[in-house]
C-alpha positions as CSV (number, residue, x, y, z in Angstrom):
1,X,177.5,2.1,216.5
2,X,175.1,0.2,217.9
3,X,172.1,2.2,219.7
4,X,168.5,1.4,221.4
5,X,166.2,2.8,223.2
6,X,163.8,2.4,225.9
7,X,161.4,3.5,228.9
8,X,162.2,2.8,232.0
9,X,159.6,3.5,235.1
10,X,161.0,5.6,238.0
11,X,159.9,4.7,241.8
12,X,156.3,7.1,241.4
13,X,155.8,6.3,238.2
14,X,156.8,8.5,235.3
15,X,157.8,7.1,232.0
16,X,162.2,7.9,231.9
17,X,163.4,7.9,228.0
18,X,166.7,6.0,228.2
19,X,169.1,5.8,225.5
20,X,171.8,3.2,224.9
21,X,174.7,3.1,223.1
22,X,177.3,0.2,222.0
23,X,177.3,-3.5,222.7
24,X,175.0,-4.4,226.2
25,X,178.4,-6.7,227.0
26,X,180.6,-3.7,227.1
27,X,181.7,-2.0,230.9
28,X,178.3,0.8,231.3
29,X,178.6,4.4,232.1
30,X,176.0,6.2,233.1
31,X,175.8,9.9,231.8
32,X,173.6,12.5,233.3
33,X,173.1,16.1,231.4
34,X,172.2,19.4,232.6
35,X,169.2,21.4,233.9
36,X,168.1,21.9,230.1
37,X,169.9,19.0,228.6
38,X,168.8,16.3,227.0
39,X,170.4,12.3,226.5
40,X,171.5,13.2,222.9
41,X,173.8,15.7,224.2
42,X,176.1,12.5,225.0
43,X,176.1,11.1,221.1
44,X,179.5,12.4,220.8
45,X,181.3,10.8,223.5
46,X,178.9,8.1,223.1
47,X,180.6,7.2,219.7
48,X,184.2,8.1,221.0
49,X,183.9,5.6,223.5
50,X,183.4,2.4,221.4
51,X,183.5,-0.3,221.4
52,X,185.3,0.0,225.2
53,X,182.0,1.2,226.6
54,X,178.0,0.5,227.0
55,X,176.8,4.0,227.4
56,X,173.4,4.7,229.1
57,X,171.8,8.4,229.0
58,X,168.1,9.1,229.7
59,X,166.0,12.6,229.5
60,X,165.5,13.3,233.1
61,X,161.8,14.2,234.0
62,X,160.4,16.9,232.8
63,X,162.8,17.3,229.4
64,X,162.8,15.5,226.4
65,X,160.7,12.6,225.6
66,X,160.9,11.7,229.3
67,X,157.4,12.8,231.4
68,X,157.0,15.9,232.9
69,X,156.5,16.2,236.6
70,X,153.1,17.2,237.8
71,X,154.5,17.9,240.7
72,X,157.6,20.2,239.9
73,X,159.6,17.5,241.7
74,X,163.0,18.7,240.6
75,X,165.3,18.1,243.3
76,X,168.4,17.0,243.7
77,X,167.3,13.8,245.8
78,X,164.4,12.7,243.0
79,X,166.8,12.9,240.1
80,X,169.3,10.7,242.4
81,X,166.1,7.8,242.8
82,X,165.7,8.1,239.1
83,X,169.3,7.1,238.4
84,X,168.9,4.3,240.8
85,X,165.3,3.3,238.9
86,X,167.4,3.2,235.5
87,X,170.4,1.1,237.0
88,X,167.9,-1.1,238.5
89,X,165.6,-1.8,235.5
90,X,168.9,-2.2,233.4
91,X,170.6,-4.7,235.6
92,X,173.5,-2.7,235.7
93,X,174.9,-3.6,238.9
94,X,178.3,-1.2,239.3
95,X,178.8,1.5,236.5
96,X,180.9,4.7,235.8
97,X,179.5,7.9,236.6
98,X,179.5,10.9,234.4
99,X,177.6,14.1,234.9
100,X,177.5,18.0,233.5
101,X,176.3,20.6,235.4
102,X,172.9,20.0,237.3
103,X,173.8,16.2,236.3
104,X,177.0,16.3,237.7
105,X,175.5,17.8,241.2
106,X,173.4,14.6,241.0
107,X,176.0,12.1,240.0
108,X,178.0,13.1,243.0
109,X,175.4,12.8,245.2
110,X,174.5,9.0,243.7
111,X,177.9,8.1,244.0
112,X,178.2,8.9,247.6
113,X,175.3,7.1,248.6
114,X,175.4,4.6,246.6
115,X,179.2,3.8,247.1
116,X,179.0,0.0,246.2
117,X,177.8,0.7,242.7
118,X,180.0,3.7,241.6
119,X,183.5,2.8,239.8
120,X,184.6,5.7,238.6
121,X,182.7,9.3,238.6
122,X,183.6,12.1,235.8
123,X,182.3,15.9,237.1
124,X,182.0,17.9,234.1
125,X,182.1,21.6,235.4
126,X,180.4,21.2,238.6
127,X,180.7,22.1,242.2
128,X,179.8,22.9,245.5
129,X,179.2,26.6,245.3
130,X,178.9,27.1,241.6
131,X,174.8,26.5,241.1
132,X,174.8,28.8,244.3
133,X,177.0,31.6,244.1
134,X,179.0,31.9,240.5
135,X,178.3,34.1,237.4
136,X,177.1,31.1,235.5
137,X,174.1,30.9,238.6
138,X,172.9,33.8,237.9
139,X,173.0,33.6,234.5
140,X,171.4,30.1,233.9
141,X,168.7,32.0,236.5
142,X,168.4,35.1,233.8
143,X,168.3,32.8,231.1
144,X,165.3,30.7,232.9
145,X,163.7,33.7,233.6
146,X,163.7,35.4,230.3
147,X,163.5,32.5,228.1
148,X,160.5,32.9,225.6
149,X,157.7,30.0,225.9
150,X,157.3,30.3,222.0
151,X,159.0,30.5,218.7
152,X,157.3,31.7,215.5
153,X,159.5,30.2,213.0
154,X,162.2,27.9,213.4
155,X,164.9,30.3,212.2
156,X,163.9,32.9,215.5
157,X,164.6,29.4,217.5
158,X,168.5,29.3,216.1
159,X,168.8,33.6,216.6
160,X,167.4,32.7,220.1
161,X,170.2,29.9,220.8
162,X,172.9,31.7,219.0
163,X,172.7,34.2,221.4
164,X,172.4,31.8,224.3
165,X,175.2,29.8,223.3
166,X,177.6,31.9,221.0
167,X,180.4,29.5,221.7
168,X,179.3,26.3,220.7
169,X,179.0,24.9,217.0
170,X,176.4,25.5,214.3
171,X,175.8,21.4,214.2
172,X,175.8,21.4,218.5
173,X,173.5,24.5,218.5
174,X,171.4,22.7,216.0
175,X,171.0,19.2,217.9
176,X,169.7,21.1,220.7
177,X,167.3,22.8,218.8
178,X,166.0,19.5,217.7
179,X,166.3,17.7,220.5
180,X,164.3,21.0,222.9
181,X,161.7,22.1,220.7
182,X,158.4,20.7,219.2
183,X,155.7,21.4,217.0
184,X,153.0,23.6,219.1
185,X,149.8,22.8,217.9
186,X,148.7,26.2,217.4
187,X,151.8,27.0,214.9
188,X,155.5,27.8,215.2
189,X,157.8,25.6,218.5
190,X,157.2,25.5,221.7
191,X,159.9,23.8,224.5
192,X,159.9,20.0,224.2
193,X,161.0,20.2,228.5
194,X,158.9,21.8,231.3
195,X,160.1,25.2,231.5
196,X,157.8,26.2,234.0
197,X,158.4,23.4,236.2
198,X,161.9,23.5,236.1
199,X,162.0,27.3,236.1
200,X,159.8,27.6,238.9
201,X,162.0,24.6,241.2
202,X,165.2,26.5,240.4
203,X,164.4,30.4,240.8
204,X,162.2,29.3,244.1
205,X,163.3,25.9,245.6
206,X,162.1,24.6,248.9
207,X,164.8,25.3,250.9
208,X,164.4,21.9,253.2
209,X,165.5,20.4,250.1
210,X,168.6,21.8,248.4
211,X,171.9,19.9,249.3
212,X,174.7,20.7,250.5
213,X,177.2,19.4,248.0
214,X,180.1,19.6,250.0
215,X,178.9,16.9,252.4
216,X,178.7,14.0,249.3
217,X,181.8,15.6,248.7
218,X,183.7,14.6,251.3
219,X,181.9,11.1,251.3
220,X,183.5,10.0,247.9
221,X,185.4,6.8,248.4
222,X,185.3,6.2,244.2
223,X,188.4,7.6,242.1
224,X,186.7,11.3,240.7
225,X,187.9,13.7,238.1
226,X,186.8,17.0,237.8
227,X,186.7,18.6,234.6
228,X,186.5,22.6,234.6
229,X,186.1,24.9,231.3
230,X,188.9,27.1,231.6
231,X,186.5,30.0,230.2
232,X,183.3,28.6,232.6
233,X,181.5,31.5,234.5
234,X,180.2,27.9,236.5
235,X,182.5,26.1,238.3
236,X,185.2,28.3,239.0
237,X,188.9,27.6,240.5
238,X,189.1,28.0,244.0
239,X,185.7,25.6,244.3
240,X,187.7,22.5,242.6
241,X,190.4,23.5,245.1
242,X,187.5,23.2,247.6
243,X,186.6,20.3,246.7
244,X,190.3,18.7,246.9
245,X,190.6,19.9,249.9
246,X,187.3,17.9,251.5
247,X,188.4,14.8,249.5
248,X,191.8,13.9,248.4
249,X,191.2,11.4,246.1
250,X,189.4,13.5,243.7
251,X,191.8,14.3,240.6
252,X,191.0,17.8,238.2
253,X,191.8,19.2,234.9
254,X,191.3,22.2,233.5
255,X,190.1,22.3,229.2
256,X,191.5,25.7,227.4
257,X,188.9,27.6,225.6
258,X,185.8,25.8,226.7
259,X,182.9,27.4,228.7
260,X,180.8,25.9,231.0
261,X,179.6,23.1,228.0
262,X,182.6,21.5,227.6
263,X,181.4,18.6,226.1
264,X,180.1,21.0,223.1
265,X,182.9,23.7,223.1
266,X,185.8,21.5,223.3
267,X,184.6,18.1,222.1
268,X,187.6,16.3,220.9
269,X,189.5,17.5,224.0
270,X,187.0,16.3,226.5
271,X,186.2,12.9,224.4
272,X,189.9,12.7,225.2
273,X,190.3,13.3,228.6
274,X,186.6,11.1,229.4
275,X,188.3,7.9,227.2
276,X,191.8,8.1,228.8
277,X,190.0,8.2,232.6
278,X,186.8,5.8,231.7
279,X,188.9,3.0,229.3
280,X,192.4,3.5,229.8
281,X,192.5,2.7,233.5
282,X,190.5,-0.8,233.4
């Protein structure tokens, strides 16, 4: 599979880490990860969507080899200019749409603004209501707030993640290691994303700048899919119903035994389901 990578300036000039995959002639989709995520979390579907697909993911600011944000500017309406920075620098003119969690809050918002460049928009476990108000809120907030700056050895790293993420694979647990964690100078790893930054924007936001999701919502005019983890403590059932309700045209499906990583817990279902909506329909 073919695969390349690039940096890609965003409108106040940090340095965006963008990673391609399959042939620049294929249809693109756009995939955008969550609030800890990192573009190699999409390798999977990546390669299950060839050849039928150019796939574009980047490390949003402040994670991965992407820059950090002096300015803790992580909101909603900055990563939605960044998307729009990428597109722009990569000629991409209309794309598909495909976003998990914190990158699927942003994906909807792109697509309602930017109607005229969105085909199709996949929602992978998120909502209006669930980074407010669900089970998985609080505990992405607990785990923010209680996450260690430093590891000692590389094994206490894997004990760490185990615990964080019991239900994903040893291999899946393993690319995120590698893909969050450096070499700290002084010895041991240290976070390879800007866990104060981020931490600091999501446990105390400016409250002039959180969205109200249910607004872009309604505003959809692309064909959507929702896809919830039947297990997820995130986006729970009676939001997706909310969210059919403010816009019929949004489709959803529900994946058995998958949490709110669906991508990781369920892979060859949700490779499934993303191929059949993404390839199937051109």
């Amino acid at each position: 599979m073919e695969r390349r990578e690039q940096t890609v300036l965003t409108r106040d000039g940090l340095r965006l880490h963008v990673t391609q995959w399959g042939a620049e002639t294929a249809p693109p989709v756009v995939m955008l990860h969550g609030i800890r995520g990192y573009a190699e979390t999409f390798a999977g579907i990546a390669a299950a969507l060839q050849p039928d697909c150019r796939v574009v993911a980047f490390d949003q600011r402040g994670r991965g080899r992407s820059d950090w944000d002096p300015q803790h500017n992580y909101y909603t309406d900055t990563y939605v200019d960044d998307v729009d920075s990428v597109a722009d620098a990569l000629g991409l003119g209309r794309f598909d749409l495909l976003g998990h969690s914190m990158g699927g809050i942003n994906a909807i918002v792109y697509a309602a603004r930017y109607p005229s460049r969105v085909n199709r928009l996949l929602i992978e476990d998120a909502g209006p209501g669930a980074f407010e108000a669900s089970p998985g809120a609080v505990r992405i907030c607990r785990e923010l707030t209680n996450t260690p700056a430093h590891f000692a050895s590389w094994e206490e790293a894997r004990v760490f993640m185990r615990g964080l993420r019991p239900s994903v694979s040893e291999d899946a647990r393993e690319q995120r290691l590698n893909s969050m964690l450096r070499a700290d100078s002084g010895g041991g790893f240290t976070w390879q994303y800007d866990h104060v930054g981020i931490a600091a924007t999501r446990l105390n936001p400016d409250p002039q700048r959180v969205v109200d999701l249910r607004l872009y919502v309604a505003q959809l005019t692309c064909d959507t899919l929702v896809v919830r983890g039947g297990a997820s403590d995130y986006l729970q059932a009676q939001m997706v119903n909310e969210m059919q309700r403010l816009n019929p045209r949004i489709r959803s499906v529900v994946v058995p035994g998958a949490g709110h990583y669906i991508h990781d817990d369920q892979p060859a279902l949700f490779h499934k389901l993303a191929r059949a909506f993404l390839t199937l329909t051109r």
